[in-house]
Backbone as a printed PyTorch tensor [residue, N CA C, xyz], in Angstrom:
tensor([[[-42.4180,  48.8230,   4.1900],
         [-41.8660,  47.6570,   3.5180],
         [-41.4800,  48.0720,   2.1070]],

        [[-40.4940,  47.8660,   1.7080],
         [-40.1310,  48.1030,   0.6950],
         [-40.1800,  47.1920,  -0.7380]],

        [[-40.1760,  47.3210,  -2.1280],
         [-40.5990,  46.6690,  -2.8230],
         [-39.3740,  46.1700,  -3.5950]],

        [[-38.1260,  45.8460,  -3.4470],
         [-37.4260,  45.1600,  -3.2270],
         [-37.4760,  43.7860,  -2.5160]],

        [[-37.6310,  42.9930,  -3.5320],
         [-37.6140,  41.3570,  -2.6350],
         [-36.1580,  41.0540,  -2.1810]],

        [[-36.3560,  39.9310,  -1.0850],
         [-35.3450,  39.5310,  -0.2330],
         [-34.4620,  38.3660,  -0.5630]],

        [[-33.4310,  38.2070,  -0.2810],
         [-32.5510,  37.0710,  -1.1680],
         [-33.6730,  35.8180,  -1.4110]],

        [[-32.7560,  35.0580,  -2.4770],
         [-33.5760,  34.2920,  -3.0460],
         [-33.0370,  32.8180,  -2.3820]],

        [[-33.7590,  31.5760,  -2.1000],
         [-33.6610,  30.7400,  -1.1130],
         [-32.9210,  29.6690,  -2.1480]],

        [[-31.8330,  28.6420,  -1.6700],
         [-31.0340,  27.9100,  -2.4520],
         [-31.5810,  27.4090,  -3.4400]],

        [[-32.8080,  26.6730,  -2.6270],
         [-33.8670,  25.7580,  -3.5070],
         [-35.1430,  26.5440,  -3.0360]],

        [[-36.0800,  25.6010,  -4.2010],
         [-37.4520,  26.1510,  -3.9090],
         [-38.2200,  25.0500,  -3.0060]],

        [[-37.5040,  24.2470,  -2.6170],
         [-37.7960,  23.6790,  -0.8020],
         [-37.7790,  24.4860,   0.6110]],

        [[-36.9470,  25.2540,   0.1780],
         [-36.8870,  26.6540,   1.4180],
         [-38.0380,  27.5190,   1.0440]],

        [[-38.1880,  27.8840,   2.3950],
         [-38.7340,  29.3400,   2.7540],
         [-38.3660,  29.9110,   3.6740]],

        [[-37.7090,  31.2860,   3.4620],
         [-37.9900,  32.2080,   4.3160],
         [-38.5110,  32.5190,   5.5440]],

        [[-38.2050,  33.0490,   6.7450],
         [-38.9220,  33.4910,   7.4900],
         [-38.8420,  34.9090,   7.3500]],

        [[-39.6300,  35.5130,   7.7410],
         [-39.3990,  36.8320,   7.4090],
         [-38.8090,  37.8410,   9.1650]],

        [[-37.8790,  38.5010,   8.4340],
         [-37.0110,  39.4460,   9.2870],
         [-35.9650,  38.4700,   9.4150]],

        [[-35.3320,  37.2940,   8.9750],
         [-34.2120,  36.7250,   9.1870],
         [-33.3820,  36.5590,   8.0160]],

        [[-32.1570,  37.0500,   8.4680],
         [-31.3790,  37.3040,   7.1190],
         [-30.6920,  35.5250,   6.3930]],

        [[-30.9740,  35.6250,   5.1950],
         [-30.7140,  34.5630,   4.2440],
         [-29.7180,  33.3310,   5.1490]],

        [[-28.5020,  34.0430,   5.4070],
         [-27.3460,  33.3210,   5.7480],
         [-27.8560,  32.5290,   7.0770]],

        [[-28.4320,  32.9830,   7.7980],
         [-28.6060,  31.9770,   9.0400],
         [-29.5240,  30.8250,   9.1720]],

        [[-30.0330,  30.6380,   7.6300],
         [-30.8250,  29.5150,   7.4880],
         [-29.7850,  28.2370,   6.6400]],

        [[-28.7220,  28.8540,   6.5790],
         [-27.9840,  27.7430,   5.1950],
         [-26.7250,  27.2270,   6.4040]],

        [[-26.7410,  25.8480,   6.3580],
         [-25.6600,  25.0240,   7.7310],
         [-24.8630,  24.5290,   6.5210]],

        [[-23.6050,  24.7560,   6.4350],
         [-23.2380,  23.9280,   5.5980],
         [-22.9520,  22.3600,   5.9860]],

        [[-22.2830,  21.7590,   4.8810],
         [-22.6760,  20.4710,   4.7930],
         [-21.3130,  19.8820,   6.0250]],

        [[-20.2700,  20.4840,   5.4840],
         [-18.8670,  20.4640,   6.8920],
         [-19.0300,  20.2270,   8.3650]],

        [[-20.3160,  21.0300,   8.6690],
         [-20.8500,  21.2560,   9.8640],
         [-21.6860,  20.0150,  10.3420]],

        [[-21.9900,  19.3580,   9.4510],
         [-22.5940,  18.0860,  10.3240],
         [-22.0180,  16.7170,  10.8930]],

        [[-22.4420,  16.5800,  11.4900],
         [-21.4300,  15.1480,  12.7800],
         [-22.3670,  14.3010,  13.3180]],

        [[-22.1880,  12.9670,  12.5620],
         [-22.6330,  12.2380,  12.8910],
         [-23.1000,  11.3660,  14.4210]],

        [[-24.1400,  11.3630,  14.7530],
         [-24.4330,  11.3750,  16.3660],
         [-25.1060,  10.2640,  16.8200]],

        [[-25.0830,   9.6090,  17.8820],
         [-26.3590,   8.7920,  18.1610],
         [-26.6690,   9.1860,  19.1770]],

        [[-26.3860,  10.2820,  19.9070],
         [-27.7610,  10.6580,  20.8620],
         [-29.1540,  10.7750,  20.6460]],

        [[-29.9080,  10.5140,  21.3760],
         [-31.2630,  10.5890,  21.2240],
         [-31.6200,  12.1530,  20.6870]],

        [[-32.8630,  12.0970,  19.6360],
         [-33.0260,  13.3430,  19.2360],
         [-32.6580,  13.0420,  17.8910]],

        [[-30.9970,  12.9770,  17.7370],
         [-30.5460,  13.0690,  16.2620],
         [-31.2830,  11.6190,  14.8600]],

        [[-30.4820,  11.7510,  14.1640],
         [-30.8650,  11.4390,  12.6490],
         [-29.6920,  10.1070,  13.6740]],

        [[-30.4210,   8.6510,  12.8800],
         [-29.0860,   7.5170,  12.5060],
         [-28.4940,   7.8920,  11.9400]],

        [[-26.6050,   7.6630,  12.4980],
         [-25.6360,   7.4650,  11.6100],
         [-25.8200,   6.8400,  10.8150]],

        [[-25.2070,   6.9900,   9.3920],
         [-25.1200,   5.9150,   8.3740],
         [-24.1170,   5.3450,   8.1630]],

        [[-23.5060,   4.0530,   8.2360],
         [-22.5420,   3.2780,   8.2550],
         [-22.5830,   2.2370,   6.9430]],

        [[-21.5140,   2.2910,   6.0390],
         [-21.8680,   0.9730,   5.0730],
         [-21.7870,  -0.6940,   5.6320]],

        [[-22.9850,  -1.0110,   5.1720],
         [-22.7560,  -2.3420,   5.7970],
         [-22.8620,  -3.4380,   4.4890]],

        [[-22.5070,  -4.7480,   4.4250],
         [-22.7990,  -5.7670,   3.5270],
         [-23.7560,  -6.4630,   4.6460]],

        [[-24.7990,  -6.8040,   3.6580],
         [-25.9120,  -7.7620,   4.0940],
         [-26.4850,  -8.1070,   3.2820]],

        [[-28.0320,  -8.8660,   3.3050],
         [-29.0210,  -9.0090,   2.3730],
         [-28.9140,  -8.1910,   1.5030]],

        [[-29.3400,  -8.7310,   0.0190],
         [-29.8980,  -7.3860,  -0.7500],
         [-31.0590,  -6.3840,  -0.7960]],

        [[-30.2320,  -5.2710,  -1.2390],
         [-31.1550,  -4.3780,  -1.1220],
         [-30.3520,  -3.5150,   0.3810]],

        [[-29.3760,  -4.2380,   0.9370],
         [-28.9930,  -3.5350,   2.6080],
         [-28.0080,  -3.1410,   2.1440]],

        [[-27.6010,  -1.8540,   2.4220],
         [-25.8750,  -1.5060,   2.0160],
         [-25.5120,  -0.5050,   3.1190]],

        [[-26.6500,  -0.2350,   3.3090],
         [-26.2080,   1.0910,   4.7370],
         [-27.2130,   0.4540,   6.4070]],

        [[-26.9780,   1.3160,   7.3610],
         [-27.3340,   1.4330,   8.5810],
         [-28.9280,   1.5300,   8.9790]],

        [[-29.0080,   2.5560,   7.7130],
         [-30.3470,   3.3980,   7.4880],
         [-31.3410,   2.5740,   6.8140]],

        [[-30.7310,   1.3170,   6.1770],
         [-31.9290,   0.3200,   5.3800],
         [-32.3480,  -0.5100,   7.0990]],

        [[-32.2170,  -0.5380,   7.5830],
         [-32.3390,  -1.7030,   8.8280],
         [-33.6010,  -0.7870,   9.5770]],

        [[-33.6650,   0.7060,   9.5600],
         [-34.4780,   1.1790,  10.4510],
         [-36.0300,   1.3470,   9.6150]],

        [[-36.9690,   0.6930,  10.8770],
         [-38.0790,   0.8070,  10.1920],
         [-38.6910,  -0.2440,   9.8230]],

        [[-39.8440,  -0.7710,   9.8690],
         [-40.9450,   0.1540,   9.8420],
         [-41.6000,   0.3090,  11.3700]],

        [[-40.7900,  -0.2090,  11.8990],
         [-41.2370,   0.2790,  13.4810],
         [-39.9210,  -0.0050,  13.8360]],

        [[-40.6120,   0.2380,  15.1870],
         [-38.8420,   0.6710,  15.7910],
         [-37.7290,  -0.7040,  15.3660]],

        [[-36.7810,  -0.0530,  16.2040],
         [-35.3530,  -1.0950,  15.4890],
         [-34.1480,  -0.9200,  16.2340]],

        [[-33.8130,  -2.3060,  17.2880],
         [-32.7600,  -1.5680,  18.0330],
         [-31.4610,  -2.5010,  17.2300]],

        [[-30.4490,  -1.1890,  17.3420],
         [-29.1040,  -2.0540,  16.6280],
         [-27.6860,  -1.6920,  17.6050]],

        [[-27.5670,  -3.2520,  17.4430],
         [-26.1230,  -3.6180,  18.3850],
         [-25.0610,  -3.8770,  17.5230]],

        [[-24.4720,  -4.1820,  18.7280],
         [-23.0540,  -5.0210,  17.7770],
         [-22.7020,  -6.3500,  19.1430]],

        [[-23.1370,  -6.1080,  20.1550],
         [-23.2630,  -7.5720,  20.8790],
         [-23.6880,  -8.4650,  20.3920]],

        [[-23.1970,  -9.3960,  20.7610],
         [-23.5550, -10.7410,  20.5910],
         [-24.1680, -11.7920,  21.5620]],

        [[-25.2120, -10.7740,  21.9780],
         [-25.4650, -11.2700,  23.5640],
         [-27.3320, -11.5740,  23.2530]],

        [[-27.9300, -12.2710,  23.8810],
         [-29.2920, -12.3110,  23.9760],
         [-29.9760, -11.7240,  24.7650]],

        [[-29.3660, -10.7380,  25.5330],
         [-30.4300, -10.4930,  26.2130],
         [-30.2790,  -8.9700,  25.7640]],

        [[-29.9060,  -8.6700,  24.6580],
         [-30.5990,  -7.3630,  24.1760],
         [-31.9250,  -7.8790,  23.3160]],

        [[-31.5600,  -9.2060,  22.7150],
         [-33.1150,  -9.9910,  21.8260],
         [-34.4450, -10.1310,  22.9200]],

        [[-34.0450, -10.7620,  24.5090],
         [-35.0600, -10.7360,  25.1840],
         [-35.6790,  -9.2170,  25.6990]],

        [[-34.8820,  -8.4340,  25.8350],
         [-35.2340,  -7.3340,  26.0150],
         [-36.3370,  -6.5920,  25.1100]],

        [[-36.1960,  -6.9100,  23.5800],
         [-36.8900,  -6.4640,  22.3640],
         [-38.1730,  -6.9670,  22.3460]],

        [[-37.7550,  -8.4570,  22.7600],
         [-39.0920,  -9.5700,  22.7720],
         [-40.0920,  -9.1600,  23.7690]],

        [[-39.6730,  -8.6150,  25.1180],
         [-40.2390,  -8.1860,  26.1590],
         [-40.9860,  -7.5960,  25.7380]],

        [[-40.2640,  -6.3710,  25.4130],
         [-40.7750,  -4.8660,  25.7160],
         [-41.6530,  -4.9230,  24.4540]],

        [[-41.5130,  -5.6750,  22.6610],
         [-42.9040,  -5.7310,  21.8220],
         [-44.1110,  -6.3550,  22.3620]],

        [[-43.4750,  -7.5650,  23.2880],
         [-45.0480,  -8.1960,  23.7490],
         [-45.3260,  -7.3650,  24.4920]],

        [[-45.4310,  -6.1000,  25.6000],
         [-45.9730,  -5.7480,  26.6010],
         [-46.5680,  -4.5230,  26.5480]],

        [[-45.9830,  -3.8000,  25.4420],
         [-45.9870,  -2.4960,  24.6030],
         [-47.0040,  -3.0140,  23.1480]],

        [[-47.4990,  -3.9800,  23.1440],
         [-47.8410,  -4.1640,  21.7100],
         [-47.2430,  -3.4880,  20.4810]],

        [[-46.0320,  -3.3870,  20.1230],
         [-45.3480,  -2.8910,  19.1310],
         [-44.2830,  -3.1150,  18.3860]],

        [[-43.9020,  -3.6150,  17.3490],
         [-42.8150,  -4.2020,  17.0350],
         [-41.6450,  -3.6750,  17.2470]],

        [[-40.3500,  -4.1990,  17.5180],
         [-39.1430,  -4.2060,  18.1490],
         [-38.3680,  -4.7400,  17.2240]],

        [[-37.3130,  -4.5490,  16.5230],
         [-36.7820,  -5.5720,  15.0700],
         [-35.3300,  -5.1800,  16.1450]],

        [[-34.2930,  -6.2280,  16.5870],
         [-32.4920,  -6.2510,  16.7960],
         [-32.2340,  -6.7470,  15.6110]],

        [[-31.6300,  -6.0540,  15.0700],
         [-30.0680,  -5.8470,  13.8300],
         [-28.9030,  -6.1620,  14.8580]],

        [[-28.1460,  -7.2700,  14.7260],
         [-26.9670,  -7.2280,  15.4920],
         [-25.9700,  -7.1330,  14.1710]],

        [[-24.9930,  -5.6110,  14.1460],
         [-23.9660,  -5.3040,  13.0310],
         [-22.7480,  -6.0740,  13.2950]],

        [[-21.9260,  -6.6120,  12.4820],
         [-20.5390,  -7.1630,  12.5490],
         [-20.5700,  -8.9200,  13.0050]],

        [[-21.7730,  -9.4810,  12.5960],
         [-22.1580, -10.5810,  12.7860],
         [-23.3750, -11.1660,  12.3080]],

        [[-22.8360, -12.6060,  11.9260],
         [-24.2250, -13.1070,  11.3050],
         [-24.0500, -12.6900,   9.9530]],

        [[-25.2390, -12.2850,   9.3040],
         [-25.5120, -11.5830,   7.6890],
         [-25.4620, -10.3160,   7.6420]],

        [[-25.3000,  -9.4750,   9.0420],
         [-24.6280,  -8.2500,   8.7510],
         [-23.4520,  -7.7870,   9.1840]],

        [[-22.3180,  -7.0820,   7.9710],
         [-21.0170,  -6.6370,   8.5740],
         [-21.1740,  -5.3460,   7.9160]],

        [[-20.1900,  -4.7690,   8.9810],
         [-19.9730,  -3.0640,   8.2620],
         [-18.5270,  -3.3410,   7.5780]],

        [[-18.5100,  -2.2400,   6.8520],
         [-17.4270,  -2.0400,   5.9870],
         [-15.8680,  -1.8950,   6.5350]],

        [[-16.3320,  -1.0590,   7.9620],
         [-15.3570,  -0.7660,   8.6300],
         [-15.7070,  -1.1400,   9.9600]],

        [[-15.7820,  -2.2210,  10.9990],
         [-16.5390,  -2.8650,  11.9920],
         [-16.0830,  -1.8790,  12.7010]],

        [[-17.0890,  -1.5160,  13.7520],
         [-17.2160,  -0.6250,  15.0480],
         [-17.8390,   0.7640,  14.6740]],

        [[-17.5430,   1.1270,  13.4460],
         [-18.1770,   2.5360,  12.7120],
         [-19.1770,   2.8060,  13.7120]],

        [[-20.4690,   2.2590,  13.8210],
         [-21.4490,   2.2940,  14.2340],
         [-21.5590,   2.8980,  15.6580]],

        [[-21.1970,   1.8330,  16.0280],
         [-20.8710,   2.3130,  17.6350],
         [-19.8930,   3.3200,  17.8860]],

        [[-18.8030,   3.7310,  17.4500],
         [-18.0080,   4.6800,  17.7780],
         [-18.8280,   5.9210,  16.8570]],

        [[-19.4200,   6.0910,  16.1600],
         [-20.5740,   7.3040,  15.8310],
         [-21.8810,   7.3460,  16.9060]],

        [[-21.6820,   6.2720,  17.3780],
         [-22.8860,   6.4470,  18.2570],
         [-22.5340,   6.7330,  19.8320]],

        [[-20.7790,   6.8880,  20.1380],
         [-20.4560,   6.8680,  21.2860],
         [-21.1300,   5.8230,  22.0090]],

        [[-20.8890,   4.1880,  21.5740],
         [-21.3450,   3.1100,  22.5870],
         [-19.9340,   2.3560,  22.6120]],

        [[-20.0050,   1.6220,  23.8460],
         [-19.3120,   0.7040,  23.4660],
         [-19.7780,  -0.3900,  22.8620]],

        [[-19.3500,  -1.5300,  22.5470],
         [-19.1840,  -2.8670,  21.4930],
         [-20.7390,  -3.0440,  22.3720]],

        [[-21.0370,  -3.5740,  23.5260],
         [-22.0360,  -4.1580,  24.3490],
         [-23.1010,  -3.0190,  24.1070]],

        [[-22.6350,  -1.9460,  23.6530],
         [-24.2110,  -0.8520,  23.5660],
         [-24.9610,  -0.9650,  22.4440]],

        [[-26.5430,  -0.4670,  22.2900],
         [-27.5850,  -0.5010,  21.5490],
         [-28.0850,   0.7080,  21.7080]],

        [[-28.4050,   1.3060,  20.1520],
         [-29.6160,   2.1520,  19.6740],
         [-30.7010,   1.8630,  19.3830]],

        [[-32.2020,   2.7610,  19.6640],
         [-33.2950,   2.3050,  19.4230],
         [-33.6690,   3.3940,  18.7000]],

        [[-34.4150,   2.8700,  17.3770],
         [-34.1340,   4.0790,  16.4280],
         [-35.5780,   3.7770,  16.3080]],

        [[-36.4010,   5.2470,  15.9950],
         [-37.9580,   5.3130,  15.7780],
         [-38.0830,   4.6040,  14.0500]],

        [[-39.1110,   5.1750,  13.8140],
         [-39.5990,   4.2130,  12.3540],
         [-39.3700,   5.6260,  11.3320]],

        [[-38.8780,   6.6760,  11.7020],
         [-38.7120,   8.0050,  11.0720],
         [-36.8360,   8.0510,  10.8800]],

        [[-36.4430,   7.3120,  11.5830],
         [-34.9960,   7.3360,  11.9600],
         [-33.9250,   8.0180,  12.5860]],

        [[-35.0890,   8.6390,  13.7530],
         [-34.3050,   9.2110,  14.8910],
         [-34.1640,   8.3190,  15.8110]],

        [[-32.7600,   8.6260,  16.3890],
         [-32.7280,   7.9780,  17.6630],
         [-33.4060,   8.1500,  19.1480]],

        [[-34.2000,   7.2080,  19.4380],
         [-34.6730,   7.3660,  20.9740],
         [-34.1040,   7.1420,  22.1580]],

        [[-33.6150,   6.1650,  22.1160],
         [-32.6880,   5.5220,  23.0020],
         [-31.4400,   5.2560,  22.5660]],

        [[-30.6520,   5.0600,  23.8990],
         [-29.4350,   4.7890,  23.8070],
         [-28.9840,   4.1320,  25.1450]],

        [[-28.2910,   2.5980,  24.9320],
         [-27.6140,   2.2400,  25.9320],
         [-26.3280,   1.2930,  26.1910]],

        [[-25.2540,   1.3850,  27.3980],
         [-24.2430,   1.3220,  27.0650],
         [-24.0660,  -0.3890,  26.9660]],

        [[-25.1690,  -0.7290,  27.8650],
         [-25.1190,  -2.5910,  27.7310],
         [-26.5720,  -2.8000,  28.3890]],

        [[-26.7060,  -4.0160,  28.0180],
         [-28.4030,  -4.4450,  28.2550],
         [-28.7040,  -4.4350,  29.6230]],

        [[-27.9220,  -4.2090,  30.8050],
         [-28.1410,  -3.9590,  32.1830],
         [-27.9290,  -2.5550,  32.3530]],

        [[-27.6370,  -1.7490,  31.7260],
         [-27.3450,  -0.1730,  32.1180],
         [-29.0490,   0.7300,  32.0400]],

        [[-28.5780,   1.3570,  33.2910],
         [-29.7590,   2.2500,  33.1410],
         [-31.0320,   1.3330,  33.1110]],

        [[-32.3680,   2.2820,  32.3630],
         [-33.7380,   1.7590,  32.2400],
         [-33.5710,   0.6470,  31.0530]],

        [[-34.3250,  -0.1820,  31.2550],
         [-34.3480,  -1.3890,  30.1250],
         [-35.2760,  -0.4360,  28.8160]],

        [[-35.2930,  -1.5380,  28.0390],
         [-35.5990,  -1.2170,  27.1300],
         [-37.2180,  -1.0320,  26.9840]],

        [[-37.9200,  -1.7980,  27.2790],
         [-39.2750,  -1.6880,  27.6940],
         [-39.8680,  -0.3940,  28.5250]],

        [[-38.6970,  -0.2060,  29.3830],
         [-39.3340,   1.3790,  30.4910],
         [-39.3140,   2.2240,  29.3920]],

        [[-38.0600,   2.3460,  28.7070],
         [-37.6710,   3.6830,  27.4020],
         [-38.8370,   3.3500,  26.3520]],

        [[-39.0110,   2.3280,  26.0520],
         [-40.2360,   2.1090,  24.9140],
         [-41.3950,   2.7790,  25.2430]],

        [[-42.0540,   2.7070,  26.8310],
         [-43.1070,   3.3230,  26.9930],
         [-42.8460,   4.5080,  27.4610]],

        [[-41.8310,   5.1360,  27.6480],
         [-41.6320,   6.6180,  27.7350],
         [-41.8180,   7.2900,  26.1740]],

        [[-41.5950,   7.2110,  25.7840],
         [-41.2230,   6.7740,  24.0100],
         [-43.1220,   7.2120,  23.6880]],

        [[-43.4080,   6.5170,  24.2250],
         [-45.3880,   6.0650,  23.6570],
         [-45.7040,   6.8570,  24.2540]],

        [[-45.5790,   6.7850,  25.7830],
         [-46.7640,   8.1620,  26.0400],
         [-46.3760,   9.4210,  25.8120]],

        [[-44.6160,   9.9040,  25.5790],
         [-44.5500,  11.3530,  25.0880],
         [-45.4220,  11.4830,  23.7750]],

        [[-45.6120,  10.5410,  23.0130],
         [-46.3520,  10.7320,  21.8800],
         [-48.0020,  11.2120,  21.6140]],

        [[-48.4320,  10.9660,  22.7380],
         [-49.7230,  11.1720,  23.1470],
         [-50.0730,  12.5760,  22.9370]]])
């Protein structure tokens, strides 16, 4: 090993791994794309609402949080379900209606690849867990909630 140190890290939030060269730890900022598959970070979308709300990202949290843009109830009964049965809170944000609008309506959903009738269920960290294209597609929301709980185990 030689006594020559190894490049120096952007910030002093990084570290190093050692034997990996500098460059393959730095993504630039170009490179990121906004997603709502499960796994990723919430898109952030500007929205007008309450104060204190200006983005996507104020709505998620402190437990989960599913956000639509339907205008339908039975993504609300679905939420209602699946907190009473799951013991866990469930918060629907419906965007582009009511007290919340986005800046640019549909943002949301077209970053999230849904259509208008689809919903994200975003953890209390603000990844996405779920994703669906309308409140009858696929597993309800309650099956995904407790898939959700016991991977956590």
């Amino acid at each position: 090993m030689s006594g020559t140190p190894g490049p120096e890290p952007a910030s002093s939030g990084q570290v190093l791994d050692h034997g990996f060269a500098f460059s393959r730890w730095i993504r630039p900022v170009s490179g990121y794309h906004p997603n709502g598959a499960p796994g990723h970070r919430a898109p952030h979308t500007r929205i007008r609402g309450p104060p204190g709300v200006t983005s996507t990202l104020d709505l998620i949290g402190p437990g989960f949080t599913l956000i639509t843009a339907a205008d339908t109830p039975a993504w609300q009964q679905q939420a209602d379900a699946a907190a009473a049965a799951a013991c866990i809170p469930v918060t629907v944000h419906r965007l582009d209606g009511g007290r919340l609008s986005q800046e640019r309506p549909g943002t949301f959903h077209r970053l999230c690849a849904l259509p208008a009738t689809g919903a994200v269920l975003a953890r209390p960290d603000g990844h996405i867990a779920w994703r669906a294209a309308s409140p009858s597609a696929g597993p309800d929301l309650l099956h995904a909630l407790r898939r959700i709980l016991t991977a956590v185990r």
